[in-house]
Backbone as a ProteinNet text record, in pm:
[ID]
protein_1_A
[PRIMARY]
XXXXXXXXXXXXXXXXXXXXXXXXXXXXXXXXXXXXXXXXXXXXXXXXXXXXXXXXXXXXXXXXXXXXXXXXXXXXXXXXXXXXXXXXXXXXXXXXXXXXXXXXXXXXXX
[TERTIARY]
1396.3	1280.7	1186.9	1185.3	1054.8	893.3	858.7	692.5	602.1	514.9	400.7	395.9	419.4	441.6	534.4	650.7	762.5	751.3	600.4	564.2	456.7	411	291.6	361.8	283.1	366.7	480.9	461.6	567.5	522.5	540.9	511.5	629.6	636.9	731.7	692.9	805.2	726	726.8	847.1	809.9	740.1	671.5	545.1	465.3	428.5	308.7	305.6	408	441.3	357.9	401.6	366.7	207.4	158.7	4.6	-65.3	-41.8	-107.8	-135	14.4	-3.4	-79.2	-109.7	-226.9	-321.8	-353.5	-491.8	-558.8	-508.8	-511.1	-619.1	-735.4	-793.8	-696.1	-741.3	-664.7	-614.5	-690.4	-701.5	-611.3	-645.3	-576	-379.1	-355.3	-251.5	-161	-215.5	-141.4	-66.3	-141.8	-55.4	-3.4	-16	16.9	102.8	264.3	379.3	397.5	468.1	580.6	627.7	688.1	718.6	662.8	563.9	388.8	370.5	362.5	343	432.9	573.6	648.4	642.7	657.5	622.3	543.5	388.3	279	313.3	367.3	365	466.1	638.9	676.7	606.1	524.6	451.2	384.2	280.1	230	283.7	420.2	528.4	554.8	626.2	586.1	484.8	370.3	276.8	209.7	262.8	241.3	334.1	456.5	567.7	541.6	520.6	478.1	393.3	281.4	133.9	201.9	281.6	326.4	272.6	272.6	122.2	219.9	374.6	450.5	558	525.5	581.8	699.5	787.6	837.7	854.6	832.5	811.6	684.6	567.5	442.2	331.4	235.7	163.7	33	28.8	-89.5	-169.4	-268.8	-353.8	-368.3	-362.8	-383.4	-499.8	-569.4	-654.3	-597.2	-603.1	-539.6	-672.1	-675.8	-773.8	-768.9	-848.2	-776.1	-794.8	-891.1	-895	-794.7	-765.1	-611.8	-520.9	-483.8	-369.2	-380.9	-494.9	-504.5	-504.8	-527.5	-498.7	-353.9	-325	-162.4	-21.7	-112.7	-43.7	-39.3	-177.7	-172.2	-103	-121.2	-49.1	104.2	181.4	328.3	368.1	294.4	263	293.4	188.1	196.7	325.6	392.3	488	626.7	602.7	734.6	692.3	651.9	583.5	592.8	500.3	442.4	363.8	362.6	215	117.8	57.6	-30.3	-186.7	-255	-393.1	-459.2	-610.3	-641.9	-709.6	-737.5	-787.6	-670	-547.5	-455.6	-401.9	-416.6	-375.6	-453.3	-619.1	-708.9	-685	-642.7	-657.9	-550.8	-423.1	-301.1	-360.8	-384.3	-439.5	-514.1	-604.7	-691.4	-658.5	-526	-465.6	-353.7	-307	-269	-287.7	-444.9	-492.9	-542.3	-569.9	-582.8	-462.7	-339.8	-205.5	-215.7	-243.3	-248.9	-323.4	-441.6	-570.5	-508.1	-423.5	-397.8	-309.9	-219.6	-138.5	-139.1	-262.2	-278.8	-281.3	-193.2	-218.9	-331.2	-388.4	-538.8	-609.8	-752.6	-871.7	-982.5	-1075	-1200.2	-1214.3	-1296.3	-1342.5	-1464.1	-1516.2	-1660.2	-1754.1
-2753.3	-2751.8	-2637.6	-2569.2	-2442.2	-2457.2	-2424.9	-2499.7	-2343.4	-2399.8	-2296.7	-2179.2	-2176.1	-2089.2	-2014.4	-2066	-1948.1	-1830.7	-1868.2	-1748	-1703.2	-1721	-1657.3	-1509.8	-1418.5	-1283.4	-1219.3	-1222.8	-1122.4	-990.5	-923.4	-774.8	-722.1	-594.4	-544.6	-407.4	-324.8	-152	-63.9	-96.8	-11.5	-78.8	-219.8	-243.7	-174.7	-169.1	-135.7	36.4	123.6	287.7	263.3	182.6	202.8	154.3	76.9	43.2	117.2	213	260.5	455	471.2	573.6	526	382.4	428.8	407.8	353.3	360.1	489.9	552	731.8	816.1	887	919.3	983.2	1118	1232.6	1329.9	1402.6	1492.9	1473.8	1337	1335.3	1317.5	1264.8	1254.6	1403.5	1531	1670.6	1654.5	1602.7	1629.3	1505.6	1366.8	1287.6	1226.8	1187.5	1181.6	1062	1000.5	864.2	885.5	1004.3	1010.9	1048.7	1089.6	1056.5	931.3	866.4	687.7	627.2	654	571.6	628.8	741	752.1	660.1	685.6	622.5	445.4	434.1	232.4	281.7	315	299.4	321.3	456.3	446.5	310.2	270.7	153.7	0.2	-8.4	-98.2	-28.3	57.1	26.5	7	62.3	10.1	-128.2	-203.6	-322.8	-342.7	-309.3	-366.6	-360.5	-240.3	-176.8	-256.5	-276.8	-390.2	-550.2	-531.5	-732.5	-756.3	-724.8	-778.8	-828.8	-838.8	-877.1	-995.3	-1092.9	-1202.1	-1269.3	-1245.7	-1282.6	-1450.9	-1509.6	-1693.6	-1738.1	-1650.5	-1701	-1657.1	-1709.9	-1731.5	-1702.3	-1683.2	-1654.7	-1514.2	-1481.7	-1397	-1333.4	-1170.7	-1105.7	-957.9	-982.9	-870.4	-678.7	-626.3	-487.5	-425.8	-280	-159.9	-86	-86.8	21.7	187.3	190.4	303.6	406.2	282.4	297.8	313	257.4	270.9	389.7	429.9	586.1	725.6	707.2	794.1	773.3	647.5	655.6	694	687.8	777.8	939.1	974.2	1103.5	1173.4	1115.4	1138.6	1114.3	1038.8	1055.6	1117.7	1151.6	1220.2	1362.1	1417.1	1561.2	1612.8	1503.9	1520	1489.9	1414.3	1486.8	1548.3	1683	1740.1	1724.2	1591.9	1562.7	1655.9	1702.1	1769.2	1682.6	1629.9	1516.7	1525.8	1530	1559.6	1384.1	1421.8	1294.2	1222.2	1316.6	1275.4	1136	1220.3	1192.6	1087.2	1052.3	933.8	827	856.7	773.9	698.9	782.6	706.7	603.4	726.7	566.3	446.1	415	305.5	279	276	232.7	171	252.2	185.2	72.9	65.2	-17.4	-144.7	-102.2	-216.4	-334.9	-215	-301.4	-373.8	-319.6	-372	-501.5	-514.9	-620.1	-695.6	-698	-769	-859.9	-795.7	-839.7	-906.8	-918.6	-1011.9	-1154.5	-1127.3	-1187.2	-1197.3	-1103.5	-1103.3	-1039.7	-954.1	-907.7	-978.6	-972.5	-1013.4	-962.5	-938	-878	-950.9	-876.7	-932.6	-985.9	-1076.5	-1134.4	-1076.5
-498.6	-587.9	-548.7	-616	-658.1	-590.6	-496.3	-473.5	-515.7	-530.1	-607.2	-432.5	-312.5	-269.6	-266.8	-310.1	-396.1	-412.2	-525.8	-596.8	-591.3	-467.5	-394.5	-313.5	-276.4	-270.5	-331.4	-417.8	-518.7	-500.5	-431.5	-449.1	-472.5	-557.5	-638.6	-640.7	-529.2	-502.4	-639.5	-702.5	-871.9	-915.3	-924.3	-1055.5	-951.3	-811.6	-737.2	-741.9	-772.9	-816.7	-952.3	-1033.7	-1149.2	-1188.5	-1128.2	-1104	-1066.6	-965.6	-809.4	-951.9	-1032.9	-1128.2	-1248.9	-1283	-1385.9	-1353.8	-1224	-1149	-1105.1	-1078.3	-1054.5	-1120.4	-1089.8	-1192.6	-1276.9	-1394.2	-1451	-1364.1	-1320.7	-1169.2	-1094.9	-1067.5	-927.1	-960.8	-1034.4	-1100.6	-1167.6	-1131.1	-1158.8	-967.8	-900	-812	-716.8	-713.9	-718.3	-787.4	-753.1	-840.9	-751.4	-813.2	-817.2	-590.8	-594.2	-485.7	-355.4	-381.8	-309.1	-280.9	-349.7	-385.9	-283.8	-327.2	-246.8	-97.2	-78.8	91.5	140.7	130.7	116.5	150.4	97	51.3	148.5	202.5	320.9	426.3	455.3	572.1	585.2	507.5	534.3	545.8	502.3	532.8	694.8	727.2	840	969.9	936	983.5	1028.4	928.2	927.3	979.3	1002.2	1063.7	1232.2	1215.6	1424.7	1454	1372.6	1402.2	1436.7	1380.1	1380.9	1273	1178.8	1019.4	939.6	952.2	870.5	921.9	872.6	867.5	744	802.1	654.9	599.8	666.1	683.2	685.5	711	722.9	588	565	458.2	531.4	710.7	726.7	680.5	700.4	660.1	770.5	749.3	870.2	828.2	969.4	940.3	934.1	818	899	895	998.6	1049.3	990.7	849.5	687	765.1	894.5	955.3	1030.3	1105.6	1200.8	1101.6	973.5	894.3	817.3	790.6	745.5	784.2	938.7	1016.7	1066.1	1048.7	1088.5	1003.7	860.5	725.4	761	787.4	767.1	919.1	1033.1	1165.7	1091.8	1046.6	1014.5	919.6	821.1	717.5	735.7	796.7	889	969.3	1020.7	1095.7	1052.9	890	865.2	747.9	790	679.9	542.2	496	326.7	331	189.7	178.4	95.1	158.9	127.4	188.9	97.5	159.8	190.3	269	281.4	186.8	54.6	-70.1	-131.9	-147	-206.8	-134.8	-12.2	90.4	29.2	56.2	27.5	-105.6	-225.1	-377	-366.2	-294.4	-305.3	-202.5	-154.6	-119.3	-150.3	-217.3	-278.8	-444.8	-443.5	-600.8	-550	-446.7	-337.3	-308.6	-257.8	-276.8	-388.6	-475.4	-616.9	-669.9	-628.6	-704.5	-627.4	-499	-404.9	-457.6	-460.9	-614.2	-666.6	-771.2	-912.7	-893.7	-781.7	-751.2	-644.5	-604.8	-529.9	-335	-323.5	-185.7	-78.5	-155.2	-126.7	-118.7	-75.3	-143.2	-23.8	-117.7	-63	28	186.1	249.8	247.6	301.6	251.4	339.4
[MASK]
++++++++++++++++++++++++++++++++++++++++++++++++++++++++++++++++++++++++++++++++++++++++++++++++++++++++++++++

C-alpha cells in the first residue's frame, strides 16, 4: 500500500532543468543553457553527498551552508574548467531552490 510519504520527494532533474530555464531572467538565459544547469544540480548532488545531507531512507531535514555549497560549485567548477561565472552559479540555485519550493522539499527558513 502507497503511504502519502511515497510521494513526498519527487525530484525530477529534467522537470528541475526545465524550471530552473524558465525561472531565468531574459539575459541571463543567452548564456545559461540546459547544460550549465545540469553540471550545477550534479555538483550540488554531490555536495550533499560528501556532506552526508543525503539520505536515501530518511525524511529528516537537514541544514545545508548555501555558502560553503557555492564556493564549493565554483572551486569544482574552475577545476574542471566550466566556464561558469558566479552570477550564473548564483541564479541556478536560486531557480533550484525554487524548483525545491514547488515541490516541496524546500522551505524557507524561519
Amino acid at each position: 500500500m502507497k503511504t502519502q510519504e511515497d510521494d513526498l520527494l519527487v525530484y525530477d532533474e529534467d522537470d528541475a532543468v526545465k524550471f530552473i530555464l524558465n525561472f531565468l531572467p531574459e539575459d541571463a538565459k543567452k548564456s545559461i543553457n540546459d547544460s550549465k544547469i545540469e553540471y550545477v544540480l550534479d555538483v550540488v548532488y554531490e555536495f550533499y553527498d560528501e556532506n552526508g545531507l543525503i539520505e536515501e531512507d530518511s525524511t529528516e531535514e537537514a541544514s545545508i551552508d548555501e555558502e560553503e555549497m557555492f564556493k564549493y560549485i565554483l572551486k569544482v567548477s574552475k577545476k574542471d574548467k566550466m566556464e561558469l561565472t558566479e552570477e550564473e552559479v548564483q541564479l541556478i540555485l536560486e531557480g533550484e531552490f525554487e524548483y525545491g519550493k514547488s515541490i516541496g522539499i524546500y522551505r524557507e527558513e524561519e
